[in-house]
Residue, then its C-alpha position, 0 to 999 in steps of 0.5 A: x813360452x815357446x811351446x805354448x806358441x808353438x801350438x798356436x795357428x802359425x799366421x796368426x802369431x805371425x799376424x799378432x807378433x808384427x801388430x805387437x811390434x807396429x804399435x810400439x810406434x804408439x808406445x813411442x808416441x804416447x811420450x808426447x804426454x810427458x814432453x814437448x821435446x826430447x834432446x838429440x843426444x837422446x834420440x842419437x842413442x836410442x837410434x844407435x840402438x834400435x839399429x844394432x838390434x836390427x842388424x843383430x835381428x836381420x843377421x841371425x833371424x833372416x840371412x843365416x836361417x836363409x842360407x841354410x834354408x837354400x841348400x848345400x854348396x853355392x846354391x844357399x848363398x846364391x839364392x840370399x844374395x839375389x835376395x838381400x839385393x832384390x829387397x834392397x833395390x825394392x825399397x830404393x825404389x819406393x823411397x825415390x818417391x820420399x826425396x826429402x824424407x830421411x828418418x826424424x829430420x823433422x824432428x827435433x827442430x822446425x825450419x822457421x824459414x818455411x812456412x807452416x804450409x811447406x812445415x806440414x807437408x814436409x812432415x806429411x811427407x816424412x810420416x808416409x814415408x815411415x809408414x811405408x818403411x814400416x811393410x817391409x819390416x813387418x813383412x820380415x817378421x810374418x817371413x820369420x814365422x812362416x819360416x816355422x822358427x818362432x824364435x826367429x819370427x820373436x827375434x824379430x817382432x822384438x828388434x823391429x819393435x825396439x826400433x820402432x819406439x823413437x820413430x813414433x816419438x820422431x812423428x808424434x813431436x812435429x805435429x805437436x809442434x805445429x799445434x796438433x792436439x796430443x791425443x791427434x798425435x799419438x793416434x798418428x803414429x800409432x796409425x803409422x805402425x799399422x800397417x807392420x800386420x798387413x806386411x806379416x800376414x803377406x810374408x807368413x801366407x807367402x811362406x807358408x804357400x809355398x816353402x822354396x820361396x822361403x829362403x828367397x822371402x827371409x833374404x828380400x826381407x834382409x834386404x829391406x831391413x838392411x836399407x832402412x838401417x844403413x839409409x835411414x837409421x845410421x846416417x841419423x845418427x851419425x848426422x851430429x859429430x857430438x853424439x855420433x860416437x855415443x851412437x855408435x856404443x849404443x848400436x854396439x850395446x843393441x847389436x850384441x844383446x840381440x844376438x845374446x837374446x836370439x841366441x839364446x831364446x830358444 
């Protein structure tokens, strides 16, 4: 499969890989076909999950390939430190614009002490806020194929997408709550995940424009990825101290069959 790929126009896999991974939000959201609710427990072990594949996608997909993409001695960890921390701060600046937005707060539950006016912008808000978070993780896949690596650009397009089923089930089921149609629903979060091609088509042209920027990309992207999984996705998880130890096997599970997987794909 790899050398079929291999002969395809390098933005424009980047392109597809990053759609294929935003419409898992879709996937994810077509569930609110079949339920009305999902439990916790379940939600806490499919986060714990998509984080240890993220972080397994992150480590070995972009901050390796970017160390030794940077150059010999000091200068290689140097250029992925500013990265990663460049990326980091990015996205901490963009998500003070979110202050209550923490990933599937909304969820599971309704605060019936607000109304229905506060409710939906409360999930408005949450819904801009993934969508948001969703650029710089498409970003991180188009960075991995501009890198020329297409198995590091699939590592990722595979992780992200794995990720990004429970956040379009996390959107579609308080807007069902709040009397949303179904189909309303799922065309919302699949909407969310729309904007992950705009974010590879950025990161592959940046990369493929020009290559010293490479290693600097593949760490900015590390960055952000990094900041949604620690901010984000493991906080969640951890937010409910019946399920967090089941949360934490599950992100154990993702993170060593990613790293299996990235390992091994080529």
């Amino acid at each position: 499969m790899l050398s079929f790929l291999s002969r395809l126009n390098i933005i424009l896999l980047g392109v597809l890989a990053g759609t294929a991974a935003g419409l898992f939000t879709g996937v994810g959201g077509l569930l609110v076909f079949f339920m009305k609710n999902v439990e916790k427990k379940l939600l806490d072990a499919a986060l714990g999950a998509a984080a240890g594949v993220m972080l397994a996608a992150t480590s070995f997909s972009l901050i390796v390939p970017a160390i030794e993409a940077g150059g010999d001695g000091i200068r290689g960890p140097s250029i992925v430190l500013v990265g990663i921390l460049a990326g980091g701060i990015f996205l901490d600046l963009a998500d003070k614009f979110f202050p209550n937005s923490n990933l599937l707060s909304n969820s599971i539950e309704a605060d019936e002490s607000l109304s229905r006016k506060m409710r939906l912008r409360k999930i408005w808000l949450f819904i801009l806020a993934i969508t948001i978070h969703n650029f710089p993780e498409g970003l991180a896949v188009g960075v991995g194929f501009g890198s020329d690596n297409i198995k590091n650009g699939l590592s990722l397009a595979i992780g992200i997408g794995l990720q990004n089923f429970p956040e379009g089930l996390a959107v579609a089921l308080p807007l069902i709550r709040e009397g949303y149609s179904r189909w309303k629903a799922f065309l919302i979060s699949l909407a969310t995940g729309l904007v992950e091609p705009v974010g590879s088509l950025l990161g592959v042209s940046i990369v493929n424009i020009s290559k010293p920027l490479m290693p600097f990309a593949m760490a900015f992207a590390a960055g952000a990825m990094l900041f949604v999984i620690s901010h984000e996705i493991i906080p969640e998880t951890q937010s409910n101290s019946k399920y967090s130890k089941l949360a934490t096997h599950a992100l154990l599970v993702g993170f060593v069959i990613m790293m299996f997987l990235d390992n091994t794909l080529g």
